[in-house]
N, C-alpha and C positions, 0 to 999 in steps of 0.2 A: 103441067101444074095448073090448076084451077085457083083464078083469082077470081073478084071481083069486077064489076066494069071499073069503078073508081082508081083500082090500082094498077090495073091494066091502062086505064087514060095517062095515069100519072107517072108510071113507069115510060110509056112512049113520051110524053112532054120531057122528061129527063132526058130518055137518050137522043134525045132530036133537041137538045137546048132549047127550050120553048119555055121553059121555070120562067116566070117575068120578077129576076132580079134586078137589082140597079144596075149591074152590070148588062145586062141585054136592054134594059129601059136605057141606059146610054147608045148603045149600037144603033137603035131605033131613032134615035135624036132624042126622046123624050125625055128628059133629066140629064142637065148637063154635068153631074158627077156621080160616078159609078161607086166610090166606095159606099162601103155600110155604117151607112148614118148612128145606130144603134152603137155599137160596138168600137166603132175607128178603127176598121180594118181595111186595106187598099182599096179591094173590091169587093162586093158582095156575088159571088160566085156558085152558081150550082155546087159547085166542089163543097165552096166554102158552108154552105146551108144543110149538105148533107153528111158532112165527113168532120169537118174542121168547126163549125160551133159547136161551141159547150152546152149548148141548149137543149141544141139537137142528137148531142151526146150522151144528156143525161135523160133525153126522153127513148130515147132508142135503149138505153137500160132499164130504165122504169117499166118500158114494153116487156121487153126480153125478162122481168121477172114475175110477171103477172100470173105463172102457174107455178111460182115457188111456192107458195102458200096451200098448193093441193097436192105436195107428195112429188112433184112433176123435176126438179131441181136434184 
């Protein structure tokens, strides 16, 4: 499958937990509370930033319909 370098960097940051959430900024020492300050959710989690926000949910739809509008849907 041919990507990008950018997606390619950002895909190994994912599966290597490298994302610097609150929750890895806690692991590190640097911020002594891991949840998501934003939201008020336990912790801010890879999981949580890629699956579990609404944000991220409703951009990853907004992506996924970006060739509706050319026949492509």
């Amino acid at each position: 499958m041919k990507a990008t370098q950018h997606v390619r960097m950002f895909a190994w940051l994912v599966l290597h937990n490298k994302i610097l959430t609150n929750d890895n900024w806690a692991r590190c020492g640097l911020t002594p509370d891991p949840s998501y300050i934003v939201r008020g959710h336990a912790r801010e989690t890879i999981d949580h930033m890629l699956r579990e926000c609404p944000h991220t949910k409703a951009l990853f739809f907004s992506v996924g319909n970006l060739g509706c509008g050319m026949g492509e849907c």
